[in-house]
N, C-alpha and C positions, 0 to 999 in steps of 0.2 A: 789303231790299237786301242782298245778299250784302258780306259783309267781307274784303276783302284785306291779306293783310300787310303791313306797312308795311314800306319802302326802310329797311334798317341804316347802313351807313358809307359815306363818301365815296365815290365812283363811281373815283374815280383809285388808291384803296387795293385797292376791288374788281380792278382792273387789273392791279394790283403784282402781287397774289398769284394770280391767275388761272392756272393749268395751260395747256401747248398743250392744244389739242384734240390730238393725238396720242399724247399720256399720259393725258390724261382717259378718250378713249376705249379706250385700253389697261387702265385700271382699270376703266374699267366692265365691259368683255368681260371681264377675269377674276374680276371680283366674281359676274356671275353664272352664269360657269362656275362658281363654288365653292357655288352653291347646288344643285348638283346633284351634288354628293361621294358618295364612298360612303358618309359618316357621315351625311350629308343623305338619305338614299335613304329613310331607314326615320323617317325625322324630320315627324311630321303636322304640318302649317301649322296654326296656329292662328289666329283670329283676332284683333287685338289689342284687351284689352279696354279701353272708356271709362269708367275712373272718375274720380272729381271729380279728381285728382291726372292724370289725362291728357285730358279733356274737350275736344275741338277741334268748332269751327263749321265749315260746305259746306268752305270752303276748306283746310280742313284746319290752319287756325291754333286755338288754344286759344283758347276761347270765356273772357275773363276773366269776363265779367258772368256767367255761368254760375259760373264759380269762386268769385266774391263771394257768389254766393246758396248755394252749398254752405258755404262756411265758415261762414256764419251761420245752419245749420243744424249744427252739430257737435255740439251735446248730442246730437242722435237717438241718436248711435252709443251702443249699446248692447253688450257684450261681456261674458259669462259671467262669473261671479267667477270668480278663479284657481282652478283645479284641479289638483295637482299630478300626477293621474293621467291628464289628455287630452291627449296628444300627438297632431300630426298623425302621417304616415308609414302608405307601403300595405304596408308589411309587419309594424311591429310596431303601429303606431296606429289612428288611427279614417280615415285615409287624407288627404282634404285638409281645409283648415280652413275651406272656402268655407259650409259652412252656420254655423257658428260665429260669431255674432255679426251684428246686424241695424242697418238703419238707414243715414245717409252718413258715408261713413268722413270722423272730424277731419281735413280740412286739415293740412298739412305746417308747420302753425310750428314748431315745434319738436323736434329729432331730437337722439338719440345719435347721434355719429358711430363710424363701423366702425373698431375698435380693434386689433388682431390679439394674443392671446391675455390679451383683456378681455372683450369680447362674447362672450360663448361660451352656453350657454344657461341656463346658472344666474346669468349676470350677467343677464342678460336678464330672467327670471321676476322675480330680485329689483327690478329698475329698476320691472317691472308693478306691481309692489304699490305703489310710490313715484307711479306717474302714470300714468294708467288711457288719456288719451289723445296722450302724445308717440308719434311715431314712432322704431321701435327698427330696428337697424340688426345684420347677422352681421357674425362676423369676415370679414374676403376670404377665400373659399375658390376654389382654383385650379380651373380647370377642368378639367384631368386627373387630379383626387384622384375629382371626381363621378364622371366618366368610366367610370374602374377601381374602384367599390364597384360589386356586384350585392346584391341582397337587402338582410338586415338591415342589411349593412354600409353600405349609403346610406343608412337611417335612421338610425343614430348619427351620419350627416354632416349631415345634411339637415333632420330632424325637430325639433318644438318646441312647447311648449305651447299648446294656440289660445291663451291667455289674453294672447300676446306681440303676435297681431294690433291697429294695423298694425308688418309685417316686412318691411322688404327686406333680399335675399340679396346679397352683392355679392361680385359674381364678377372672377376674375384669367384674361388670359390674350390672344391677342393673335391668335388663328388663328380667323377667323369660323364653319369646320366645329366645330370641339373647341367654343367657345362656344355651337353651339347645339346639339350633343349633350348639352351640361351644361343649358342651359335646358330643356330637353325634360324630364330626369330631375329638374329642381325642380318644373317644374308640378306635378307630383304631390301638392305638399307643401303647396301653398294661398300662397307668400309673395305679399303685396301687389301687392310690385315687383321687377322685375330693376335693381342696378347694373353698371355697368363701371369697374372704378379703373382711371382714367388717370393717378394724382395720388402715387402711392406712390414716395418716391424710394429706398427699400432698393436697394443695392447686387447683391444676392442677385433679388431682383425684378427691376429694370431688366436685369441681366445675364444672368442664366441662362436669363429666359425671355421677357425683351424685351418686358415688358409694363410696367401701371402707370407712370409718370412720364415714360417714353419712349417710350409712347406719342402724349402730348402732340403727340409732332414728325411725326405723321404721321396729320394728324386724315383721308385717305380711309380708312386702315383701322379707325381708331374705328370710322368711319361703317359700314361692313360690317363688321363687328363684333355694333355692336348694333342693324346690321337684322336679320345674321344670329338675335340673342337675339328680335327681337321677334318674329319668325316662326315660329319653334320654338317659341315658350311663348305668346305668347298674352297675354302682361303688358305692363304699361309698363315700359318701360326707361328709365334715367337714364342720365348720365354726371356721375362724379366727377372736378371735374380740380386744377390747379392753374392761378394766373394767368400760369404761364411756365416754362421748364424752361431751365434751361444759357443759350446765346445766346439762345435762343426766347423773346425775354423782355419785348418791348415790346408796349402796348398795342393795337397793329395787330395783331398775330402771334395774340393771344388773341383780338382779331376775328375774323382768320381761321379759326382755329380753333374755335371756335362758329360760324361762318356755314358752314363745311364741314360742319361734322358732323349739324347741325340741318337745310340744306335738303338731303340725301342719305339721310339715316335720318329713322326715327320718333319719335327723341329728340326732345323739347320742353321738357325741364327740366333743368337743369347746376347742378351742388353746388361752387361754387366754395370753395376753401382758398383764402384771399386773401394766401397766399405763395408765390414762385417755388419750384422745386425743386431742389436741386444733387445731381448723377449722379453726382459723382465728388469728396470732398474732406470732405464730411460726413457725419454719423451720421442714422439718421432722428430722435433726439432732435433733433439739430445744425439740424437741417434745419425742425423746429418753433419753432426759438427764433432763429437767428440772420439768417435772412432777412427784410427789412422786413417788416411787417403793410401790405398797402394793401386794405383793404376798401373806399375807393372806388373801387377796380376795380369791384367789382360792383355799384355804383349808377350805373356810367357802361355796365353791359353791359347793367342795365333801362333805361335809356334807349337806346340804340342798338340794341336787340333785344326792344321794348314785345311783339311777339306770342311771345316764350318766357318762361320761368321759371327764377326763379334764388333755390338757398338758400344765404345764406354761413355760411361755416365759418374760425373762427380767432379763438383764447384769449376766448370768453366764457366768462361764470363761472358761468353757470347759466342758471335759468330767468327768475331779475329783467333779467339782460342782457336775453336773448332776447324778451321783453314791451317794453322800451324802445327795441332797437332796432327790433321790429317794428313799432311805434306812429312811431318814428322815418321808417320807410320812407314809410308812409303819409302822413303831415306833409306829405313833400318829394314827394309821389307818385307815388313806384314802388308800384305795388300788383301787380305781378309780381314783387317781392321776396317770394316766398311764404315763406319759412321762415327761420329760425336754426338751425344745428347746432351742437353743443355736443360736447367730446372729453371733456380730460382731467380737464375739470374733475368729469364725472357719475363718473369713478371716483378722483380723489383725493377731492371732499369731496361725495357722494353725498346726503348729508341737507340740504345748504346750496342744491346746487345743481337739487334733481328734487322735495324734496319738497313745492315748493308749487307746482309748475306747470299742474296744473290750475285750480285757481282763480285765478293769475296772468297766464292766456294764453287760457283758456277758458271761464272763470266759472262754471266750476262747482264743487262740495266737494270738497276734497282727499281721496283715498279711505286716506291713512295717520294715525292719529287720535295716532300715537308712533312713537318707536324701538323699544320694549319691542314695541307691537303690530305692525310690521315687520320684526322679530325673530322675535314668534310665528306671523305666518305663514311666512314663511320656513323655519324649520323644519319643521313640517310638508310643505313640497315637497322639503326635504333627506332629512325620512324618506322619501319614498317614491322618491328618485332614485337613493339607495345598490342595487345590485345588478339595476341594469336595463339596464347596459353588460355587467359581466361581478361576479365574485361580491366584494364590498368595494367596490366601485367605483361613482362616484368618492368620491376618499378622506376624512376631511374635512378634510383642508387645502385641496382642490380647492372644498370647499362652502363653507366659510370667506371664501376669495379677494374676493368681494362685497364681505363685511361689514368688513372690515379699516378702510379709512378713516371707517366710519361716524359714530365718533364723532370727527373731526379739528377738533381748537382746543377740545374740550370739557375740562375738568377732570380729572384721571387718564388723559388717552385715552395717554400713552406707557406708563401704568403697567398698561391692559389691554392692552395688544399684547405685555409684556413676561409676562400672565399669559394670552396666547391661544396665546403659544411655547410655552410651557410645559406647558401643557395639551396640544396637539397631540403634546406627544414622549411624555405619559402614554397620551392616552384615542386612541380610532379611530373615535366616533361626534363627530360634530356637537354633537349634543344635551350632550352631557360635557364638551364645552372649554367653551358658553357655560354649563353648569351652576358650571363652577370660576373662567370669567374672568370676567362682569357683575358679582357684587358687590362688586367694587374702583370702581366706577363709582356717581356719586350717584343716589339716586334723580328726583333734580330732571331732570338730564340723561335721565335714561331714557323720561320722560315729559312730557317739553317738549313742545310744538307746532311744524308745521311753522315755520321763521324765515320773516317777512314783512319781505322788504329794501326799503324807500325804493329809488325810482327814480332810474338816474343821471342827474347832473343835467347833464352834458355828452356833446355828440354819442358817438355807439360805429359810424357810420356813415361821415358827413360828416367827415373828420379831417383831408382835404388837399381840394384844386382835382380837380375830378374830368377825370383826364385826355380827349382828344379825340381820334378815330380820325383822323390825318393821314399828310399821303406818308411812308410808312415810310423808314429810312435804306438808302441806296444800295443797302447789301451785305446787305441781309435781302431780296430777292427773289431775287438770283444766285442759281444754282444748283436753283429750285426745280424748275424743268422736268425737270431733268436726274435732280436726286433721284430723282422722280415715276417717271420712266422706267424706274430703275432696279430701284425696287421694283416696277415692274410686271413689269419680269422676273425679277425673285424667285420673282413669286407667279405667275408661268404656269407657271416651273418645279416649282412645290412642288404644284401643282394639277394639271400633268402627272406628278408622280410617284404624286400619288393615286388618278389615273385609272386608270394603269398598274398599280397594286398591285390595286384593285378587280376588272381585267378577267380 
């Protein structure tokens, strides 16, 4: 018997938020007027592919039983030991990383979240050697940086070790053409996944180019968005959001919001930040710290949305969180809570929080046996990373950058940071600063095992009353038609100006 999705929220909320058909059908006619742009002209449809991370049954809902049975297949995956000389990339590498590593890709429990200038690719290789199967995440790279590289200069954007597989790329940007000219030019490169940050409340973001975080307030163009990414490239597409932006901020709205974008595009999986966002007032530090945490948002969004997928994100400590709360989900069962994402903790305390995750989340042997020997390999990819941008480069306080908190809460650790300065202003190789700074550092420390942390013993999920999708207040549906309408004629005009430039 064939499976249907099951009904989400209340029928009266559906209502609330519901569009005329007169703006609906205005976006729709201009949405796929714009799949036929000049920048779409040259853009080959791809087909989107199904892997266990986008897996759907006839109907087009994600098969979970399928999903259940891939995750508990995750040992298969198999993936090359690190190599510091295999980069994807078709112009300086071995081109995409699709033949690279065999078997079913691990299951999403557990990711780095996308940092902006932390993830970068040496943050990256270094995280691989720490955990052979989390999922790694780019910085957000905007869509018109892709754009405007030809040649080599998209590979230093673009490119990565296979050994970094799985990768998603996660893209900035708010115009469904320029998004899947930029999808096109990643296919090349093998990433896993495509993102969309919806969720970034930077100032500089939100404003200059009207993406990330305010996006949120306009989940039809998410939605063409990233059809437009899934069509052009061929991948599964995500969306990263947050649970509310500015006024947008009640538990209806975030319905809304997911039930727009999920049944209009091919999205199926949502990376919730389970804090609102503020536009205008705070810093993006500000904006991580001072907004409540409700992560039962997102166990009240796997209940009201059983055929999608939802990873949370917001202050776990690592990989022990991530295993507790996952086991957590299960308990209460959400078993479409697929994953934990993990931020700042995987770069302030790197060794506390990555280095037992495979065995802690996957059961299988940790592949870092020390710090010394996650050290040792790591240099080795610093040697061979010097002079493959341009000549010194990058430098090694760029190679460094990793390693820095590695030892945090250890013994001496302020006393080597104060002997890795110092080094950096003598020596210009890598190899030379950790030649001069590690021996201030114990031996004990340097070859400890990874830390095995006791599980916590109180909810990281369940923390409040899980809110319920009810009649939204009064004045959050005013205006939406009217919005709607508005940006539809935004976007006929921006669609007619590109027609016009084209012809």
């Amino acid at each position: 018997m064939a499976k249907t999705c099951p009904p989400t929220c209340a029928s009266s909320v559906e209502r609330q938020f519901q569009p005329s058909s007169s703006a609906s059908d205005a976006f729709a006619t201009i949405t796929k007027e714009m799949s036929g742009m000049s920048i779409l002209d040259n853009i080959e449809k791809q087909p989107v592919s199904q892997t266990a991370s986008s897996s759907t049954n006839g109907s087009g809902c994600p098969d979970l039983e399928e999903a259940a049975t891939s995750a508990s297949c995750s040992n298969q995956w198999q993936v090359p030991e690190p190599n510091p000389n295999l980069y994807t990339g078709p112009y300086r590498g071995i081109g995409t990383a699709e033949d690279y590593g065999s078997g079913q890709l691990p299951p999403p429990k557990f990711s780095i979240a996308p940092m902006m200038e932390y993830t970068d690719n040496h943050y990256r290789y270094f995280a691989r050697l720490l955990t052979r199967r989390t999922w790694l995440w780019t910085e957000m790279v905007v869509d018109s940086t892709i754009n405007h590289k030809v040649g080599a200069e998209a590979d230093r954007w673009l490119e990565f070790n296979v050994c970094q597989k799985p990768v998603v790329l996660q893209l900035g940007g708010s115009k469904p053409e320029t998004l899947a000219a930029a999808s096109k030019v990643a296919r090349q490169y093998g990433y896993t996944e495509l993102n969309l940050n919806t969720g970034c409340p930077s100032e500089r973001v939100a404003g200059a180019g009207c993406f990330g975080a305010q996006l949120m307030q306009d989940p039809h163009r998410v939605a063409a968005c990233t059809s437009a990414m899934a069509e052009a490239s061929g991948l599964p597409v995500t969306v990263k959001c947050r649970i509310g932006v500015d006024d947008f901020d009640t538990y209806d709205w975030l319905c809304h919001f997911i039930r727009v974008v999920s049944e209009n595009s091919p999205v199926r999986h949502f990376i919730i930040h389970a804090r609102k966002a503020f536009l205008k007032g705070l810093s993006p530090a500000q904006n991580r710290t001072i907004p409540p945490l409700r992560r039962e948002y997102a166990l009240a969004l796997a209940r009201d949305f059983p055929h999608l997928r939802f990873t949370v994100n917001g202050v776990f400590k690592g990989c022990h969180d991530a295993a507790a709360t996952y086991a957590e989900a299960r308990e209460l069962g959400f078993s479409n809570i697929e994953g934990i994402m993990v931020g700042r903790a995987a770069v302030d305390k790197p060794w506390t929080a990555l280095a037992d995750a495979d065995r802690a989340l996957f059961g299988v042997e940790n592949p870092c046996r020390s710090r010394r020997h996650l050290i040792e390999q790591y240099l080795e990819y610093a040697k061979s990373a010097v002079g493959r941008d341009k000549p010194g480069l990058p430098s090694a306080r760029q190679l460094m950058k990793p390693l820095l908190n590695l030892f945090h809460g250890e013994r001496n650790c302020s006393l080597w940071k104060k002997s890795v300065d110092a080094a950096l202003r003598e020596h210009k190789t890598l190899e030379a600063v950790l030649a001069q700074s590690l021996p201030v550092l114990p031996e004990e420390v340097l070859d400890s095992p990874p830390p095995v942390l006791a599980p916590s013993q109180s909810p990281l999920l369940l923390q409040a009353p899980l809110p319920q999708c009810e009649e939204p207040q009064p004045n959050l549906g005013l205006g939406l038609d009217v919005r709607l309408g508005e940006r539809a004629h935004e976007l006929a005009s921006e669609a007619d100006k590109l027609v016009a430039g084209a012809a």
